[in-house]
N, C-alpha and C positions, 0 to 999 in steps of 0.2 A: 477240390479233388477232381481228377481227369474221369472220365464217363471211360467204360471197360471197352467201349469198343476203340475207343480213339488210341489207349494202351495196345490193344492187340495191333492199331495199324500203325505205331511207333517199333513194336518188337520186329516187326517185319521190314523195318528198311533200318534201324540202328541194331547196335548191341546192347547186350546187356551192362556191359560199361556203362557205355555212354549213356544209358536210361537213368542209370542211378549214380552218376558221378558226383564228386564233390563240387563242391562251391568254391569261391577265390581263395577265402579265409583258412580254410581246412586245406584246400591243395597248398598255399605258401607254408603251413604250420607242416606238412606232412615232408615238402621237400629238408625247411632244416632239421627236424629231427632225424630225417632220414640218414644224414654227415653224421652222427654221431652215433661212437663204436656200441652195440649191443651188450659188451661187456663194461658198460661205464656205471649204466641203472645198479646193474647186481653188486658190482663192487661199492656204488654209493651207500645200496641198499645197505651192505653187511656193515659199513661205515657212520652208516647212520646206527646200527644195532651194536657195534662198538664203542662207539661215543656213549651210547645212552647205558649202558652197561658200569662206562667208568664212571659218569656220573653218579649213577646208583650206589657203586663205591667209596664216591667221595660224597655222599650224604646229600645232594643235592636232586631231591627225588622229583621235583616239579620240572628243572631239567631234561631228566633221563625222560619222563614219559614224553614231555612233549619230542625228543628228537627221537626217541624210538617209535612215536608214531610216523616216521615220515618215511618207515619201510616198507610197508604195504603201497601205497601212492609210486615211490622210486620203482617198486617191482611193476606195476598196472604201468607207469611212462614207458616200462623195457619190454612189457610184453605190446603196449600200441608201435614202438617204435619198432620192434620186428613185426607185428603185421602190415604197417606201412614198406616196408623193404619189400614184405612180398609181395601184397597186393594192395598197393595205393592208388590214391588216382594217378600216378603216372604210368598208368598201364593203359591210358589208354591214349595218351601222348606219344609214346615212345613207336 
């Protein structure tokens, strides 16, 4: 852990970006999600809640639950994937 004063003499000549930026792993993960359209998660999501629906239908109930678990997760990938659009580490790149 950094000692609070050596913090307050880093706020003072950086940003707050750049205090708290990401790391390699996470800035490369953030720029490809970031190419892909916002409306892709929602529609997979409903897709996946469609699927799992027919399956229900067609009696194969082991199926339906596990792909209708995979809506919650697709919505959480669409809702990181627009906060990377708006403020990811390439804000402090650019």
């Amino acid at each position: 852990m950094v000692p609070a004063t050596d913090r307050l003499s880093q706020v003072g000549t950086r940003s707050e970006a750049q205090i708290h930026s990401e790391g390699c792993f996470a800035r490369v993960i953030e720029q490809q999600t970031a190419k892909l359209p916002s409306d892709l998660w929602l529609w997979a999501s409903l897709g996946s809640m469609g699927a799992s629906l027919y399956f229900q239908y067609q009696g194969r109930r082991n199926e339906a639950l596990f792909v209708g678990q995979w809506a919650a997760p697709l919505l959480l990938l669409g809702v990181y994937n627009k906060l990377v659009k708006i403020a990811g580490s390439d804000r402090i790149q650019r």
